[in-house]
C-alpha positions in Angstrom: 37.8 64.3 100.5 34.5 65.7 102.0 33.0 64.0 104.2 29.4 64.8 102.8 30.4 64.2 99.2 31.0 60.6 100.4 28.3 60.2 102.0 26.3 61.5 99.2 28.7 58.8 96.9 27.8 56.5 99.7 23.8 56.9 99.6 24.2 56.9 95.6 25.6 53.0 95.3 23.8 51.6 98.1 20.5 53.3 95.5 22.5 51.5 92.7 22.4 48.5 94.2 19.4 48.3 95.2 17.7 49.2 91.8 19.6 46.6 90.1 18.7 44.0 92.4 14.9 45.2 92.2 15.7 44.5 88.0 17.2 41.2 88.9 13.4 40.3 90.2 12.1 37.0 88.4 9.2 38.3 85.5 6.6 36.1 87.2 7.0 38.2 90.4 6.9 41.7 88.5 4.1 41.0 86.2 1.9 39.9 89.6 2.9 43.5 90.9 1.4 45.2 87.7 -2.0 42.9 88.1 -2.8 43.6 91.5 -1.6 47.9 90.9 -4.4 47.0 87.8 -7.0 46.6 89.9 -7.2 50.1 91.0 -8.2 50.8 87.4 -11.4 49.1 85.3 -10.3 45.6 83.8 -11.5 44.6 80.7 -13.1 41.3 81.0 -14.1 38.7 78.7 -16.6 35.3 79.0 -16.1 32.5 76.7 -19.0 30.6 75.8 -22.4 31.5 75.8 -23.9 28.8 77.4 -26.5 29.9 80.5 -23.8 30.3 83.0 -21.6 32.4 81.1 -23.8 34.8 80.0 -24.9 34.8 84.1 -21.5 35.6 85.0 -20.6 38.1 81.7 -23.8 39.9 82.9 -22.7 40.1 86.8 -19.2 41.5 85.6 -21.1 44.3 83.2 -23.7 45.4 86.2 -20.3 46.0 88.0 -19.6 48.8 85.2 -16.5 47.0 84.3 -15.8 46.6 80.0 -17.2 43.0 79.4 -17.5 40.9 76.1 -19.2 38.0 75.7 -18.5 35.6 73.3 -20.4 32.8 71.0 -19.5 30.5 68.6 -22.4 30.9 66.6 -22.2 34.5 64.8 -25.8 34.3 64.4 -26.8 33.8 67.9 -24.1 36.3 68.8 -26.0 38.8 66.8 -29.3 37.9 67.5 -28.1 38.1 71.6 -26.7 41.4 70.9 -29.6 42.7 69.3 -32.6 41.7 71.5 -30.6 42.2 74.8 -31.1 38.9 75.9 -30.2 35.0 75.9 -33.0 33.6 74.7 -31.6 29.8 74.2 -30.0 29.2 77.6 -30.9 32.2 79.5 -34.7 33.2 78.0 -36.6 35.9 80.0 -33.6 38.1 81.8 -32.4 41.2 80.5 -28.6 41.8 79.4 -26.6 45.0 80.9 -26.4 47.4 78.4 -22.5 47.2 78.3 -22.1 43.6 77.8 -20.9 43.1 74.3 -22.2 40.3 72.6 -19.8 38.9 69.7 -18.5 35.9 67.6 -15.3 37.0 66.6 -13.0 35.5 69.4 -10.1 38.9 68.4 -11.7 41.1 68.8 -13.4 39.6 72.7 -10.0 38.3 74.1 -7.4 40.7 72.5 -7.8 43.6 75.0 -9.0 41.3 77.7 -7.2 41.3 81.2 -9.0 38.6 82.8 -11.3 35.5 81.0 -13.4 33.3 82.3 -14.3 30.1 80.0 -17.2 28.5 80.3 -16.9 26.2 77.2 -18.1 22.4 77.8 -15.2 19.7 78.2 -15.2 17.9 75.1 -14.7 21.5 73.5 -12.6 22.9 76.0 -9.1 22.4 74.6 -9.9 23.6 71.2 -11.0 26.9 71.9 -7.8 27.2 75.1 -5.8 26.7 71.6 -7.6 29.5 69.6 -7.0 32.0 72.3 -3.5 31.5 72.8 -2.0 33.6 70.2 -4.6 36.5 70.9 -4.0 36.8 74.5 -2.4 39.7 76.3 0.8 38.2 78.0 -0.5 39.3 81.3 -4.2 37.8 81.1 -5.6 36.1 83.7 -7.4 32.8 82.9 -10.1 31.2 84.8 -11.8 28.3 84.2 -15.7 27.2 85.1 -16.4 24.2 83.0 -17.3 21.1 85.6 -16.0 18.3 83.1 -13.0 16.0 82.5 -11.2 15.3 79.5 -11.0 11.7 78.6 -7.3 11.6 77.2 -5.7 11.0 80.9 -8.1 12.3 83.1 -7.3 15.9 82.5 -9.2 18.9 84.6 -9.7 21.8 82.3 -7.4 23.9 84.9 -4.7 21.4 83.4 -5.9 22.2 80.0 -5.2 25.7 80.7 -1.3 24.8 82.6 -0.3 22.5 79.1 -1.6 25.2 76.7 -1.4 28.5 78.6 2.0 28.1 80.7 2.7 31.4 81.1 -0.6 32.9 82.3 -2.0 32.8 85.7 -5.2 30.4 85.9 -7.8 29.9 88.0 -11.2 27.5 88.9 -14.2 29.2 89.4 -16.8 26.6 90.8 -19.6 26.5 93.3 -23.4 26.0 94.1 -24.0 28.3 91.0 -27.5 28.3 88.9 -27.2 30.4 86.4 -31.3 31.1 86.1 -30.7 31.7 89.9 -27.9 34.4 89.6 -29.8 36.1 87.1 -32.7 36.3 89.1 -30.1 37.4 92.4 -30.4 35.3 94.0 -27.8 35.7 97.0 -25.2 33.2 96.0 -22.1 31.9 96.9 -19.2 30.7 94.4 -15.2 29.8 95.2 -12.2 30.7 93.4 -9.1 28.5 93.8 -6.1 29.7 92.5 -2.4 28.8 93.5 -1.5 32.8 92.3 -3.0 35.4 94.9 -3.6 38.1 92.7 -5.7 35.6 90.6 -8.2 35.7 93.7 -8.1 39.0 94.5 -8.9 39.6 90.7 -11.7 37.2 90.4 -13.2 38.7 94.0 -13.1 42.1 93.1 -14.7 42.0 89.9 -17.5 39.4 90.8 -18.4 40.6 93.9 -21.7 42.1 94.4 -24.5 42.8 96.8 -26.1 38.9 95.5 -22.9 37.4 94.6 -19.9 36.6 96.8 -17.0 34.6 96.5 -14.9 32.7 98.8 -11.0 31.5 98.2 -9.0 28.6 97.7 -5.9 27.6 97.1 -7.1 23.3 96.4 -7.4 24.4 93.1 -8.0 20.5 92.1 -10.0 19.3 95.2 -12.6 22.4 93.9 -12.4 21.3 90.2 -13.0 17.8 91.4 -15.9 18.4 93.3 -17.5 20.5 90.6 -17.1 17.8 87.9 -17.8 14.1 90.8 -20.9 15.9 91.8 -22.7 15.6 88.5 -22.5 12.0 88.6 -24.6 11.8 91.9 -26.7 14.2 90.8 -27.5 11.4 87.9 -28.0 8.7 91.0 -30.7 11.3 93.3 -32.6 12.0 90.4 -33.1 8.1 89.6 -33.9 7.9 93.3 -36.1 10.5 93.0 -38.3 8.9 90.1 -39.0 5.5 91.7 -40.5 7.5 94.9 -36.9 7.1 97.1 -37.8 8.9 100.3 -35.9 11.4 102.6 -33.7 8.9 104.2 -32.9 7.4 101.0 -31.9 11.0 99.8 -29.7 12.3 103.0 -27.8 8.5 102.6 -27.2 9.2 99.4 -25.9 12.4 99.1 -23.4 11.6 102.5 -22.3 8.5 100.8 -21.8 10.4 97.6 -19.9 13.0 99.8 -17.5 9.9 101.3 -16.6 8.7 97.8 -16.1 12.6 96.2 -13.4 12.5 99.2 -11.8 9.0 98.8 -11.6 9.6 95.3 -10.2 13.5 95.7 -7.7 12.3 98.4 -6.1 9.6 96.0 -5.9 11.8 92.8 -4.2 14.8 95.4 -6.4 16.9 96.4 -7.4 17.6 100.0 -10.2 16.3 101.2 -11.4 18.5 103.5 -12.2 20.7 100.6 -15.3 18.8 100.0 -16.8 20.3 103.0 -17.1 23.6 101.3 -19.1 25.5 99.1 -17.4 23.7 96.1 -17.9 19.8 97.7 -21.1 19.4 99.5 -22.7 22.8 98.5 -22.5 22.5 94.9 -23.4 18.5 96.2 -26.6 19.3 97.8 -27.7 22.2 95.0 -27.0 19.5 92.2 -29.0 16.6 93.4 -31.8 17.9 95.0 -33.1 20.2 92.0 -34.4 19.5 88.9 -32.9 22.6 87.7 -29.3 20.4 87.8 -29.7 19.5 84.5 -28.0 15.9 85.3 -30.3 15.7 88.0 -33.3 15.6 85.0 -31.5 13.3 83.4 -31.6 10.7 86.1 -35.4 11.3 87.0 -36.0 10.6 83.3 -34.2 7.5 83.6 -35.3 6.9 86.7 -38.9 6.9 84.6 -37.4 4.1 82.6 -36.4 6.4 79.8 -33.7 5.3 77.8 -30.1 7.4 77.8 -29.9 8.0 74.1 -33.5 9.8 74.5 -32.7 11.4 77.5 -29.8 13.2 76.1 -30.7 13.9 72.9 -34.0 15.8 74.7 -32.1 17.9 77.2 -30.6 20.6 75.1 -27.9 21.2 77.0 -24.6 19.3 77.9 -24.8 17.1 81.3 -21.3 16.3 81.9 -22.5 13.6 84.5 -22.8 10.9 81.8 -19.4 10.8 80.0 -18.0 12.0 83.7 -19.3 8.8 84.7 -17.1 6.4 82.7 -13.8 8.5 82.9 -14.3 8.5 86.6 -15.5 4.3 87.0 -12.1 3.9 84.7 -10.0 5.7 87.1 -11.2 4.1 90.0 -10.8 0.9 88.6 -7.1 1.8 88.2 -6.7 3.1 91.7 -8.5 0.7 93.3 -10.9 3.0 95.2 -13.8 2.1 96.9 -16.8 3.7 94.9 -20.0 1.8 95.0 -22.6 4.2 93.8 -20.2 5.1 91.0 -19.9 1.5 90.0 -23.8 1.2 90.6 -24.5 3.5 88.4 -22.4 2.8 86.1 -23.8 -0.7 86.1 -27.3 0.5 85.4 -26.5 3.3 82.4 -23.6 0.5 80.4 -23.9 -2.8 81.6 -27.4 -3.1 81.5 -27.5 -4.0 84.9 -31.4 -3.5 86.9 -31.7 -0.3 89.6 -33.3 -3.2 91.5 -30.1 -5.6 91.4 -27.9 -2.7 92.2 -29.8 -1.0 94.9 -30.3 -4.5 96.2 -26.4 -5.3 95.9 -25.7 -1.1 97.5 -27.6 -2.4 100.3 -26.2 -5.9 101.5 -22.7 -4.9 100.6 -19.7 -4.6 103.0 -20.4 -2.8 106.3 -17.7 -0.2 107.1 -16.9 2.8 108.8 -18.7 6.3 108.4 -16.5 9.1 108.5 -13.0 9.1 109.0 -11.0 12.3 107.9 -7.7 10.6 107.6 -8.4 8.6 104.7 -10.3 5.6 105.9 -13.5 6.9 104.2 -15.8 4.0 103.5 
């Protein structure tokens, strides 16, 4: 036979081969190929929720030039949104990009969508993760930014997304993020934790901008804790804050706030050393130092000796702080974890307990250790 024909025959299997083991390739690995080769190209992105941080973030992705809807529950506000160019219940005074469309009918926003970000509060979160589902592209990216917990066994809404969206890629985006801030760009910093690499190569590329940058992650629960622990401290500075609590009062209680986020975090799985990032002690010290946290307002209105039901039912907005509060004293209960400004606080807000008695009792507790980053916390 000739010696170059079977080489040629040679060349040809060894091709064979080769092809049918690049076929053999598990979907999951093929389908991240195809997302990242998508990024050369414009995505189509989509915001749920209308809130003041999504429509930061919706507007952010539509100054990039990429295809962006944004939708709202409300078909009236959606409209209204749409028409004026501009949020005027969460996000008054700041222009939308002209490409950001502004909808309420969820098809037509998610059905061409290659990457969405929802920003829906906790207590609705699951719903509308349901409603999506069967209008999703198979290979959509879905990142979460919601900074809640669902009561029904302590569930992050990342592991909302995991028990109703299995086979999509998720994400948490979270960070030291006010949405009036970012629309004024402000230079600011955010984190996206992700297990899947091409879901933070995604998220990067398409947020990033001359005032917006974001860092990686791969704790995706030690950065979805931090973003939901922090809004119950924020609660505790703000109450501080009212009665006159000076600087040392402040920097104790955001460290000692920072030692419990970590105890707590280390316990439920995540790495504690995430809390020394952007998403732990930045989003820490943004939260309870402003009074544009809105659970920071909260707490210097009860700090004013305000009652709850008032406060809340005056704020307009959702502060996931208070219900965060009692899903979080539950769980520490359970663990057995040493939280004393959670169970202070808790205390004060359900058990009618005095913010005298409990700072008082804060105070003359057990003295421990400061820092220790193996565990011993206290």
């Amino acid at each position: 036979m000739n010696k170059s024909f079977v080489q040629k025959s040679d060349s040809f299997v060894i091709d064979i081969t080769f092809t049918h083991a690049l076929l053999k390739v598990k979907g999951k690995i093929i389908l991240t190929f195809f997302r990242i080769c998508a990024m050369a190209v414009r995505l189509t992105v989509t915001v749920l929720g209308g809130g003041s941080f999504g429509t930061a973030i919706a507007n952010i992705v539509a100054q990039n030039s990429y295809k962006v809807f944004l939708w709202m529950r409300s078909a009236e506000r959606a409209a209204e949104c749409e028409r004026e160019r501009e949020n005027i219940h969460y996000l008054p005074g700041y222009a939308l990009v002209d490409g950001l469309r502004i909808t309420s009918d969820l098809s037509e926003a998610v059905s061409q969508s290659d990457l969405v970000f929802v920003s829906i509060p906790s207590h609705s979160f699951r719903d509308v993760t349901r409603l999506i589902r069967p209008l999703l592209r198979p290979d959509a990216i879905v990142v979460s930014t919601a900074k809640g917990i669902e009561p029904k066994g302590f569930t992050l809404m990342s592991q909302i997304l995991e028990q109703e969206l299995p086979e999509h890629p998720i994400g948490v985006l979270s960070g030291p993020n006010f949405a009036k801030e970012i629309a004024q760009q402000q230079q600011t910093g955010s984190v996206i934790a992700s297990s899947d690499e091409s879901v933070i190569e995604c998220v990067q590329k398409t947020l990033c901008s001359a005032t917006f940058r974001v860092y990686s992650n791969h704790d995706r629960y030690g950065v979805e804790l931090g973003g939901a622990l922090k809004n119950i401290y924020a609660i505790v500075c703000g109450m501080a804050a009212a009665l006159g609590a000076g600087q040392n009062t402040q920097a104790m209680l955001l460290t000692r706030s920072l030692a419990e986020m970590g105890r707590f975090a280390q316990l439920m799985g995540a790495n504690p050393m995430t809390f020394l990032g952007l998403a732990g002690v930045g989003d820490l010290i943004l939260t309870c130092t402003s009074d544009l946290s809105r659970n920071y307002r909260v707490g210097f209105a009860l700090g004013q000796g305000k009652a709850l039901d008032e406060v809340v039912a005056g704020l307009g907005q959702v502060a996931e702080g208070v219900n965060t509060l009692k899903q979080v004293k539950q769980k520490a209960d359970e663990l057995g974890v040493y939280m004393p400004l959670v169970s202070g606080l808790h205390g004060v807000l359900f058990e009618h307990k005095s913010i005298a008695e409990v700072a008082r009792h804060l105070m003359m507790g057990e003295q421990n250790t400061d820092v220790d980053y193996l565990g011993a916390v206290r």
